[in-house]
C-alpha positions as CSV (number, residue, x, y, z in Angstrom):
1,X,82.5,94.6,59.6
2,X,84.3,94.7,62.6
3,X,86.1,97.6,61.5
4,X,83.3,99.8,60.7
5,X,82.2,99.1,64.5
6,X,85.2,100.1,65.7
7,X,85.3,103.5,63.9
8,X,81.8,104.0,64.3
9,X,82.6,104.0,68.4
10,X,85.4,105.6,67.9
11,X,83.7,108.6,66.1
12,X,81.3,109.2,69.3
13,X,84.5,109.7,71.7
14,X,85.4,113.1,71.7
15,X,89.3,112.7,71.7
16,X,89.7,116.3,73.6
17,X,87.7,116.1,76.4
18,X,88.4,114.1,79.3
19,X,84.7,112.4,80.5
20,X,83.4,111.7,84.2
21,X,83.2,108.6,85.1
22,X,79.4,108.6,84.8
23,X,79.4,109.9,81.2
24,X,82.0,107.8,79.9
25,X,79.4,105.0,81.7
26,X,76.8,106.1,79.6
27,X,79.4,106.7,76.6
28,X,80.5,102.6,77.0
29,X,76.9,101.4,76.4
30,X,76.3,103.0,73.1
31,X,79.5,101.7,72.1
32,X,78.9,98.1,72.0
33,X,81.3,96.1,69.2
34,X,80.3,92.8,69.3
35,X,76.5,92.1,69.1
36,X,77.8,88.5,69.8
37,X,79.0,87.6,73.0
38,X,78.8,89.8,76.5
39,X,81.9,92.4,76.2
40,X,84.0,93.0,79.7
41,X,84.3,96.3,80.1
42,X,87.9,97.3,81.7
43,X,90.1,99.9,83.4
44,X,93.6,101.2,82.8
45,X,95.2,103.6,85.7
46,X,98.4,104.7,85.4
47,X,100.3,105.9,88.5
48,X,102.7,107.8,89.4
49,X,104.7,105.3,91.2
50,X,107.8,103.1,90.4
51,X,106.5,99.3,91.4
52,X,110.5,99.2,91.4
53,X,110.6,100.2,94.7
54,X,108.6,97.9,98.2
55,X,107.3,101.1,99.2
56,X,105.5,102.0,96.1
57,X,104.5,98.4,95.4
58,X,100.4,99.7,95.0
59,X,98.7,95.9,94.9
60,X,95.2,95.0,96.8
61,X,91.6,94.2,95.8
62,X,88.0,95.3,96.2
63,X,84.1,93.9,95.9
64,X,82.7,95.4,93.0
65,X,79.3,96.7,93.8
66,X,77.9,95.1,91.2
67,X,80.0,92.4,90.2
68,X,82.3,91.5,87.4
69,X,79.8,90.1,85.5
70,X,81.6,86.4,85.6
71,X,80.9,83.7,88.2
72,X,84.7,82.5,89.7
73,X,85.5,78.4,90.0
74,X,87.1,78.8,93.8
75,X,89.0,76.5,95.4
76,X,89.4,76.1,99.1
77,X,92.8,74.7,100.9
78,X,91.7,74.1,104.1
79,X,91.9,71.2,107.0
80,X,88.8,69.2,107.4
81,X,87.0,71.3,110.0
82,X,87.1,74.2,107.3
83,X,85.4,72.4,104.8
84,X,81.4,72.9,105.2
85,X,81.9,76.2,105.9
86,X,83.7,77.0,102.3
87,X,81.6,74.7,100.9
88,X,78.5,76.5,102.6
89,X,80.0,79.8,101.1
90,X,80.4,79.0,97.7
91,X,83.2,77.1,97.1
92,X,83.7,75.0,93.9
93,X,86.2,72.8,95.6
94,X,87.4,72.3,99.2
95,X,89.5,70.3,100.8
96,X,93.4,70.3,101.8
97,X,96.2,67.7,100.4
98,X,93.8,65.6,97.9
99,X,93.9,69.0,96.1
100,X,97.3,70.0,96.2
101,X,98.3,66.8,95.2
102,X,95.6,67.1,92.2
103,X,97.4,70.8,91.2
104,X,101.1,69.1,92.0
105,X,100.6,65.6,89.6
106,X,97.9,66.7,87.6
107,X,99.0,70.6,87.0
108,X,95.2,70.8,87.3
109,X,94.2,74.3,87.6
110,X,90.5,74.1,86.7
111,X,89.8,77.2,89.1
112,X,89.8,81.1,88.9
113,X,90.7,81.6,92.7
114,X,92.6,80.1,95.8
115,X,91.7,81.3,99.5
116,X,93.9,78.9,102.2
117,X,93.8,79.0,105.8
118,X,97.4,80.1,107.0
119,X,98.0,76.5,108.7
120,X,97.7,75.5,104.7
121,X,100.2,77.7,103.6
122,X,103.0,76.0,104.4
123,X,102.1,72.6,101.9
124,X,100.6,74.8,99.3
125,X,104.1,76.3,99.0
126,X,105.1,72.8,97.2
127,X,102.8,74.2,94.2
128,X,104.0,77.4,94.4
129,X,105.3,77.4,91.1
130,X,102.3,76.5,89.3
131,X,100.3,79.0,90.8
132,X,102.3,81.4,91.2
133,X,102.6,81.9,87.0
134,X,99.0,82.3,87.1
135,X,98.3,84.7,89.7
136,X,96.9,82.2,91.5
137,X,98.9,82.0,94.6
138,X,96.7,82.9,97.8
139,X,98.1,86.3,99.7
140,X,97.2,88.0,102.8
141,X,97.1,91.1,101.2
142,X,94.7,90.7,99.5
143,X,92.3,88.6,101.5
144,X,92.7,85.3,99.9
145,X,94.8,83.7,103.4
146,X,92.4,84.0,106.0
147,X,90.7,81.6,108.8
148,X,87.4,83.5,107.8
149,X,87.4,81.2,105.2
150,X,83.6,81.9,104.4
151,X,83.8,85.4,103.9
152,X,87.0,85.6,101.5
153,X,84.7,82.7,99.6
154,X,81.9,84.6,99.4
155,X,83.4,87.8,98.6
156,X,85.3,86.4,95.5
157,X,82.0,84.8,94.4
158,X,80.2,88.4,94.6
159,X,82.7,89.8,92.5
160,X,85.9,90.4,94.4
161,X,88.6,91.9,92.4
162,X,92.3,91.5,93.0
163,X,95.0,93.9,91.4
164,X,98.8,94.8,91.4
165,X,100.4,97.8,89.4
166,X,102.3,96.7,86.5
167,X,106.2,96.9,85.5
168,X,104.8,100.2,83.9
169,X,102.6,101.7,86.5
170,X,99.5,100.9,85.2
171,X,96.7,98.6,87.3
172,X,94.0,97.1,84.7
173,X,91.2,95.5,86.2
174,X,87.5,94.2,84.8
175,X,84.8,96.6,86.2
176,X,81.5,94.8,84.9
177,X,80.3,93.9,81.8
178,X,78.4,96.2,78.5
179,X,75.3,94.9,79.3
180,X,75.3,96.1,82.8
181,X,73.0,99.5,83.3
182,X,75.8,102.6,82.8
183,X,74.6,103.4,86.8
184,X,76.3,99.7,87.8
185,X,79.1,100.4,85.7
186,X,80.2,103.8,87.1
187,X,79.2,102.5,90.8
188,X,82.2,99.8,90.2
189,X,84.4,101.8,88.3
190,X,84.1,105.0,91.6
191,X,84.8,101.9,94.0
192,X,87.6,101.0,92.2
193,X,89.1,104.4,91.9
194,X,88.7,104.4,95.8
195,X,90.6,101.9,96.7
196,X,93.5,102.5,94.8
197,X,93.5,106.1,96.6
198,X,93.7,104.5,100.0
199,X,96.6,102.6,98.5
200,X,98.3,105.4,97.6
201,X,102.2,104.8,99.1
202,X,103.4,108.1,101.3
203,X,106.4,108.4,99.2
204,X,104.3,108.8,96.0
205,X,104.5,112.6,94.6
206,X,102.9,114.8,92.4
207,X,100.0,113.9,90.5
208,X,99.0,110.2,92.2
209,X,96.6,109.4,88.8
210,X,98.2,110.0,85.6
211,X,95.9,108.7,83.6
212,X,92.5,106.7,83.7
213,X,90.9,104.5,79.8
214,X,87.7,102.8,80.5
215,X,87.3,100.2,77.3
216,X,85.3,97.6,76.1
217,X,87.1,94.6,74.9
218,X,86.9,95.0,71.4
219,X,86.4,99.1,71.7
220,X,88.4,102.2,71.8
221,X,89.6,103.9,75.4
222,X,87.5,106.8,76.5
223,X,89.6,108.6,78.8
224,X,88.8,110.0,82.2
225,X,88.9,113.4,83.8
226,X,91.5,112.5,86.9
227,X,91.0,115.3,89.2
228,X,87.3,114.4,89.3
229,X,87.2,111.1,89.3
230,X,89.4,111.4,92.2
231,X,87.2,113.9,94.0
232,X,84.2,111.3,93.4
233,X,85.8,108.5,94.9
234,X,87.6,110.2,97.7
């Protein structure tokens, strides 16, 4: 059955054409494959960089708009002074060695996110390991080591997205979910898109974006007309 969905969608993208990002929007919710659970919707951009080199390392984050459609399990690493104001932002857990001696004998990682306060860092590099595998290590760059402890909190909560170009150039990335309205959908996708143009390394020549495939979890890529999906966003 699942099959028949598939080519079904499949049969409504047309495989010549490269769509804007508000018509491949549209496109995504007519496309639904699963009638039972909530697909993700996701992004693919590949970029003409080679992460093999610092200066064309392309890795940061953005607030969706309109979320990612899933609520994240934070946890705070703060001293006690920080700890009613993550809690008062959000946070799922906060609190300083009680945790990272959780994560260190436990290996609990029952959490989506990390943001530390930079006096933290320095312990929280004794579970480095652990959450380091998982992406889950906190880094300035993108927001998640900060004394504003409240605002990275409720940022991630809102829908913050974090991202880092693969071995192969490509950055994937959640942009919402199929049952959002096509509007919120292409509204996150464009902010995406934007960021990643500000991130765009000096040295980086040619054609910045290669390629952009918008998809469902269980659906075919629709892909994206570049030039003006860069014009949108820029």
């Amino acid at each position: 059955m699942a099959g028949k969905k598939y080519k079904a969608a499949l049969e409504q993208i047309n495989q010549d054409k490269r769509y804007s990002t508000k018509d491949a929007a549209v496109l995504l919710d007519q496309m639904k494959i699963s009638t039972k659970s909530d697909e993700t919707v996701d992004i693919a951009v590949r970029l003409n960089v080679d992460p093999k080199h610092a200066d064309q390392m392309v890795r940061g984050m953005v607030v969706l708009p309109h979320g990612t459609g899933k609520t994240k399990r934070v946890l705070a690493i703060v001293k006690a002074d920080k700890v009613s104001e993550a809690e008062e932002a959000g946070a799922d857990f906060a609190g300083g060695d009680e945790y990272i001696n959780k994560i260190k004998d436990e290996n609990w990682i029952d959490f989506d996110s990390v943001v530390a306060t930079p006096d933290m860092m320095g312990k929280i590099g004794s579970v480095a390991r652990i959450l380091g595998p998982r992406g889950l290590m906190p880094n300035p760059k993108v927001g998640t080591v900060a004394m504003d402890v409240g605002r990275a909190v409720r940022e991630l909560k809102a829908g913050r997205v974090e991202f880092r170009v693969e071995k192969s150039g490509i950055v994937h990335a959640p942009v919402g979910r199929v049952s959002f309205p096509a509007a919120h959908i292409q509204e996150n996708i464009d902010a995406l898109l934007e960021i990643l143009l500000k991130l765009k390394p000096a040295s980086a020549k040619g054609n910045y974006m290669k390629s952009i495939t918008v998809s469902t979890t269980h659906g075919p890529g629709i892909r994206i007309d570049t030039q003006a999906a860069m014009s949108v966003a820029n």
